[in-house]
C-alpha positions in Angstrom: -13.4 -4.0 -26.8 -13.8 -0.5 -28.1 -14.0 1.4 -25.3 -15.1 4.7 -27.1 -18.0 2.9 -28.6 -19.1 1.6 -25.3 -19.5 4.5 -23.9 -21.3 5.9 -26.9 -23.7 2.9 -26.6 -24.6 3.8 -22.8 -24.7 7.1 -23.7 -27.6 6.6 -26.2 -28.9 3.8 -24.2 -28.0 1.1 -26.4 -26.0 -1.1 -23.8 -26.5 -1.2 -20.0 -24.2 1.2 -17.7 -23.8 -1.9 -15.4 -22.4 -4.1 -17.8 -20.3 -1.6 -19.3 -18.9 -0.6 -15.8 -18.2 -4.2 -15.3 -16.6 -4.4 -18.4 -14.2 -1.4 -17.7 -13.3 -2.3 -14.7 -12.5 -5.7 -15.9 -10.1 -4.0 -18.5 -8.7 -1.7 -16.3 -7.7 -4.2 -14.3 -6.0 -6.4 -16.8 -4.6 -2.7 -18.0 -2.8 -2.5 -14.2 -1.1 -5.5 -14.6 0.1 -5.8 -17.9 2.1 -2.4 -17.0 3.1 -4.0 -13.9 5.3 -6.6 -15.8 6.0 -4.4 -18.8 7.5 -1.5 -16.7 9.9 -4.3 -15.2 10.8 -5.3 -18.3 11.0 -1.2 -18.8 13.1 -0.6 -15.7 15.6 -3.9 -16.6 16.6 -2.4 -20.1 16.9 1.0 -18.8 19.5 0.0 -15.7 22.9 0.6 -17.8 21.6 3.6 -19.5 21.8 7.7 -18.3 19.7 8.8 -15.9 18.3 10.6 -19.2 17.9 9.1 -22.6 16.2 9.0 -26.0 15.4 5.1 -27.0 13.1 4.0 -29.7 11.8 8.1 -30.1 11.2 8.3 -26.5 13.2 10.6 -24.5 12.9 8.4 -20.9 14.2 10.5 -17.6 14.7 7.4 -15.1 14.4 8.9 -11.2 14.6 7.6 -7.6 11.9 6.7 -5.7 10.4 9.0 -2.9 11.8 8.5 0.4 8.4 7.6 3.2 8.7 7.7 6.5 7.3 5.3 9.0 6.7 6.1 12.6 5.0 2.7 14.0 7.9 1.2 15.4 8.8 4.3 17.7 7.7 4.3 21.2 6.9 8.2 21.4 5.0 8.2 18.1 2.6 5.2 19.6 2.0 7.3 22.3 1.3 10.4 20.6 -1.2 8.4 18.4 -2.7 6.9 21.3 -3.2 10.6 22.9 -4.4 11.7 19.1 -7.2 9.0 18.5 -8.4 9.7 22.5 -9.0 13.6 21.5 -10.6 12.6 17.9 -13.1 10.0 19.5 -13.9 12.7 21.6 -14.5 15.1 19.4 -16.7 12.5 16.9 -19.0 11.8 20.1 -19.3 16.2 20.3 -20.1 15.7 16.3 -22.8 13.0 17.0 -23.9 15.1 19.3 -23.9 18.5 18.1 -25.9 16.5 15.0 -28.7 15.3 17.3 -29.5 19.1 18.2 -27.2 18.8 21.8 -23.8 19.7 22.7 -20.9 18.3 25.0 -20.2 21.0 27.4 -17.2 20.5 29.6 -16.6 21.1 33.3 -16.0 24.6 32.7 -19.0 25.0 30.9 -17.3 25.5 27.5 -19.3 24.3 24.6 -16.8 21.2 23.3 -15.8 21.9 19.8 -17.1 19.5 16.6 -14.9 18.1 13.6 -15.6 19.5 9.9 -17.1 16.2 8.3 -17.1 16.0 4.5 -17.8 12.5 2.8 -16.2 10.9 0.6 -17.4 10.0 -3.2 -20.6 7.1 -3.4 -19.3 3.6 -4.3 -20.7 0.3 -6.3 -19.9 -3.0 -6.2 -20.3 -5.2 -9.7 -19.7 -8.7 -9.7 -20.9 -11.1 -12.2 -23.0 -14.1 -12.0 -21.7 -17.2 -13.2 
């Protein structure tokens, strides 16, 4: 597929943007795994070589992976989530509120405060039919 003539076709209205996206997406996916098993294949040739190299006119830099942290197992973390998720369920009802035209006012008489909300990019779903 041509990818730069497909878009050139939608563009001009020659081909359908639905079938196109399918199509993409389709590739892209096939994309995603064939560097999957190529960068194996990448990583297994390059494991007696320097942490820097030039092969085939490519200068390759190999590097170590990012150290991530994860908190789940830790009693004190759980806790502090727990506490967390009961103050931002809070604050989503002063939100739902504060959106109808009301707001939470606590015992004090203090207006509650409301969560900045921001969404997030529209979404579609192709799937062909056999």
């Amino acid at each position: 597929m041509n990818t730069e003539q497909l878009l050139q076709d939608v563009m001009d209205g020659n081909e359908s943007p639905f079938k196109a996206l399918f199509e993409l997406k389709q590739q892209l996916a096939t994309i995603k795994t064939a560097i999957e098993v190529v960068e194996v294949e990448a990583f297994n040739q390059a494991e007696y070589e320097d942490k820097t190299f030039i092969k085939d006119g490519y200068k390759i830099e190999k590097r170590n992976g990012a150290k991530r942290w994860n908190f789940k197992a830790c009693k004190d973390y759980q806790i502090a989530k727990d506490n967390l998720s009961e103050i931002e369920d809070g604050l989503k009802t002063n939100y739902k509120l504060w959106e109808s035209g009301k707001s939470a006012v606590d015992e004090f008489g203090e207006v509650g405060d409301v969560p900045q909300v921001t969404y997030s990019k529209d979404s579609m779903i192709i799937k062909k039919i056999k």
